[in-house]
C-alpha positions, 0 to 999 in steps of 0.5 A: 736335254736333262735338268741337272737333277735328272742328269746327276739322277744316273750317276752311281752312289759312289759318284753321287757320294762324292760330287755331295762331299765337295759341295758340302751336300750331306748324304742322308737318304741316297734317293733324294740327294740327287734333288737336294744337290741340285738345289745346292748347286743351283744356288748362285753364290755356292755356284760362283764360289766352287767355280773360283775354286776349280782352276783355271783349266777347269774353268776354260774347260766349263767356259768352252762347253758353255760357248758351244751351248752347252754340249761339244764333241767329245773327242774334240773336248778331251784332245784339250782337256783330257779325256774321263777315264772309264773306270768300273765300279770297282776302280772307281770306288778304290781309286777315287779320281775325284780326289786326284783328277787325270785332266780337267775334264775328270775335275768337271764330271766328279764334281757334278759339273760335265756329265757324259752322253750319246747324242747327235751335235749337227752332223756329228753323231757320237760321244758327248760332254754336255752342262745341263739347261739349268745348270748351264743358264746358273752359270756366270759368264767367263771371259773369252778363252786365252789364245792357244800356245804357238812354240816353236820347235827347236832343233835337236841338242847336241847333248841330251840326258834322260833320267828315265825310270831312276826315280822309281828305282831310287825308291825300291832301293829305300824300301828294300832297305826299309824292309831290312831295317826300319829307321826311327822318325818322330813326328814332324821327321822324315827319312835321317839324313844318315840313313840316305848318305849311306844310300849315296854311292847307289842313286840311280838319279843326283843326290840333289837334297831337293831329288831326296825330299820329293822322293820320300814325300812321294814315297808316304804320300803313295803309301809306300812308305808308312808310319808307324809308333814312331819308325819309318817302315815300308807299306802294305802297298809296297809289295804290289808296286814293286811287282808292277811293271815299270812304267806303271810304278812310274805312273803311281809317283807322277800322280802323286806328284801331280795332286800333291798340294804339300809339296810347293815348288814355288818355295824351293826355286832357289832364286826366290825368297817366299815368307810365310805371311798368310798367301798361299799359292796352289801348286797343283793347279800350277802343275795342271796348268803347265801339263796342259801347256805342255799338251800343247807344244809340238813333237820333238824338242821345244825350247824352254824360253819359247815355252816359258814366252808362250805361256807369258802372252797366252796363259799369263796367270797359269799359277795365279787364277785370281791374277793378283800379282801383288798378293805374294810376298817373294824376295828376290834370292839375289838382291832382296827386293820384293818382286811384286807386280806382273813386271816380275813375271819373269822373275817368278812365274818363269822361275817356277815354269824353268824349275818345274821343267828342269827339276820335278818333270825330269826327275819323274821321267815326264821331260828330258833335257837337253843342250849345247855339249857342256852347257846347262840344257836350254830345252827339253821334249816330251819323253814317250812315258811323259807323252802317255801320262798327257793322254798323247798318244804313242804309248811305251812297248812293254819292256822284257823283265831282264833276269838275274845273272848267278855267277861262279865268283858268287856274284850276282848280276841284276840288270837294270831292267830286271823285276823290281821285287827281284831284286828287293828280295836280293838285298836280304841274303846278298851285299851290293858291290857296285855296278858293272855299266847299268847292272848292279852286281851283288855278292853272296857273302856268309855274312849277308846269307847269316843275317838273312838265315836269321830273319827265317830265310833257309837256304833252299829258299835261296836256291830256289829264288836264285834259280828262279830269278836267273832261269838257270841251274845255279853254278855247282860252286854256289850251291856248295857255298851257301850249303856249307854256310848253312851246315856252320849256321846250324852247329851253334845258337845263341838265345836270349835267356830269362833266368829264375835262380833261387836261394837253395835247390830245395826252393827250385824243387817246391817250384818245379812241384806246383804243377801251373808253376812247372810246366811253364818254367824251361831247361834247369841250369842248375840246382838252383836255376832253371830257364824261363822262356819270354813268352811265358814271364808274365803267367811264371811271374803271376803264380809266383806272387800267388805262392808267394814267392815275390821275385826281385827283376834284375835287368827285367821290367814287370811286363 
């Protein structure tokens, strides 16, 4: 078997690059760094404090292979902890899934830890994951594995609801909005609560506050949303997610969500008080923690206390690796005491376990919920979007992109299922109205049209868009609308002048004479005014002063 030298040797530069920066290897010449973080590696207090680092599925992962002797069947070893996706050079490189692992399993192999190969295990002859030798005797040892889960199925609910992909379409809603008009947001400020109020009527999920912050913090956490000299604008990113297909644009949020170590749903678990003492809990190895648990519980429907009773006797300290239970400082929501101690594991871990379900997964789509007809749901399943984010298996059919609906009223149709980049584009020239079951109807209005004409939007481009977008002729009567719209837009414009006026029309003529002078200045107004076209203030302003003619600015800063 390879020494960890040889086997970190067949890695790329890209990979190697990153396995250096976790352990704090410097780059130098890329020929030798192989040796030189092995050496690192193999040091057994840097060993020891990087494995305390990982996780605990992580850790259980290394702890199987290191069981088995140091090598395990591969399709076995990923059906427990998740598969190395096979990325090329290219996705590598710009998706960097060392810094946001899709299992365990990724957390090993980018760390330098797994490494992948073919080979012969008995009688098994195949893909394998494998520790090297040295690698493998430097390792300490780990307590034996925690038993598996056991939950039992549940029946089926006599109410269910599914929040689907409404989170995603909330977000294209905000940056379509966005595109429109860019909101101010000084640092340390996020969306105005204004700006989402007015959205209200329009979610497509609860307008719950805690909804509304994952949704923006997912929003600049994948770039979808960027800052920018104090305004809140829509990313270069934004356009390509809107035209993905759906679940794919779901896909890029629950990844966001799963890596996000900013966003801590312990302190949002409204029967807790968390204080801010100095502890800090890791809420992205929680969420590892509870996706591997969900990996685990059976098809169909599963009911919340059995999985939260599971992982209470199997896993106990999925959200605390270190399994010290008198570090945090958490209140009690209710009573005010301090619930430390595994004897408030239900009080805490549960919580958290129950919020996680109800709250973040659903909303993501991953979960839906369900229960007794009226009642708070009590149990929850795995829907085929969340399955295929866990690596389950039974991926979604590619959904038909439903077209838009032109109507003779001048209404507009937009299916739910309809291209999100669609519809984006709709919201500069059309005015929502409300929805007709799941479509939202827009309107063509000269108001809307007018506003969209002056952002440099011509009315054959919308004609074009619409026909396009519906795959059918327009009605006769909305092309007659939005033709004669234009034909007033055109009549009439307004611009915004700079004025240069002087004492008497013999000055304005010197003016107009000086030949660097004149071809800058614009149409006369009078004998005494001419026009000064903005982009030309600063060279007009400049040879004035150089003539010596030193204007007095009334409403004008020097530019």
């Amino acid at each position: 078997m390879q020494t960890l030298q040889e086997a970190l040797a067949g890695h790329s530069e890209v990979i190697l690059l990153a396995i250096a920066g976790q352990w704090g290897v410097e780059a130098g010449d890329v020929a030798t760094l192989p040796g030189r973080l092995a050496e690192a590696m193999l040091d057994p207090q840097r060993l020891q404090a990087f494995l305390e680092g990982l996780g605990p599925e992580a850790q259980a992962a290394l702890a199987q292979v290191a069981a088995a002797g140091g090598s395990v069947r591969g399709h076995h070893f990923a059906h427990l902890y998740g598969e190395v996706r096979r990325l090329g050079p290219r996705a590598i490189a710009r998706e960097a899934p060392w810094l946001h692992p899709a299992s365990a399993a990724e957390r090993l192999y980018y760390a330098g830890l797994l490494f992948r190969r073919y080979g012969r295990l008995g009688t098994y002859h195949g893909e394998l994951y494998s520790v090297p030798q040295d690698l493998l005797a430097a390792l300490p040892l780990y307590p034996p594995s925690a038993p598996a889960l056991s939950v039992p199925a549940a029946p089926d609910p006599a109410s269910a609801t599914d929040e689907g992909d409404a989170m995603a379409l909330d977000l294209e809603l905000v940056l379509a909005r966005l595109r429109l008009e860019p909101v101010v947001a000084p640092p340390g400020t996020g969306i105005p609560a204004g700006f989402l109020a007015a959205l209200g009527p329009r979610w497509r999920g609860p307008a719950d506050p805690e909804r509304l912050a994952l949704l923006e913090r997912l929003a600049l956490r994948s770039h979808l949303v960027v800052r920018r000299q104090g305004l809140l604008q829509v990313g270069a990113k934004a356009r390509a997610w809107l035209q993905w297909p759906v679940h794919r644009r779901q896909a890029l949020l629950f990844e966001a969500w799963q890596g996000d170590p900013q966003w801590n749903e312990l302190w949002r678990v409204p029967s807790l008080r968390c204080e801010e003492t100095g502890w800090r809990n890791d809420p992205v190895a929680a969420r590892r923690a509870l996706l591997g648990a969900l990996r685990q519980c059976p098809q169909g429907w599963v009911r919340i206390a059995d999985l939260v009773a599971a992982i209470k006797a199997a896993q106990p300290d999925w959200a605390r690796p270190d399994g010290d239970y008198d570090r945090w400082y958490i209140r009690s929501a209710i009573t005010g005491h301090y619930l430390q101690g595994f004897a408030h594991w239900d009080d805490v871990e549960g919580a958290l376990l129950r919020h996680l379900i109800l709250r973040s997964l659903y909303w993501l789509g991953i979960v839906a919920l369900g229960g007794p007809e009226g009642s708070e749901p009590d149990r929850f399943r795995l829907t085929p979007f969340g399955r295929t984010r866990l690596g389950l298996g039974g991926g979604q059919a590619a959904s038909e992109r439903a077209p838009l609906r032109v109507r003779d009223d001048l209404s507009v149709v937009v299916p739910r299922s309809a291209s999100a980049y669609d519809r984006a584009r709709l919201e500069r020239f059309a005015l929502w109205q409300g929805r007709e079951g799941d479509s939202d109807v827009f309107r063509l209005e000269p108001e809307s049209v007018w506003r969209a004409y002056n952002a440099g939007v011509e009315v054959r481009q919308i004609e074009g868009f619409l026909r396009r977008a519906s795959g059918r002729p327009l009605p006769e009567r909305v092309t007659r609308a939005l033709r004669a719209w234009q034909g007033r837009f055109r009549r009439v414009a307004l611009h915004r002048a700079i004025l240069l006026q002087t004492a008497d029309a013999e000055t304005l003529r010197l003016l107009r004479a000086d030949e660097e002078l004149g071809q800058r200045l614009g149409a006369a107004v009078s004998d005494r005014a001419v026009l000064v076209p903005e982009d030309q203030l600063p060279a007009v302003l400049a040879r004035l002063k150089t003539l010596g003619w030193w204007p007095r600015l009334e409403g004008l800063s020097e530019p």
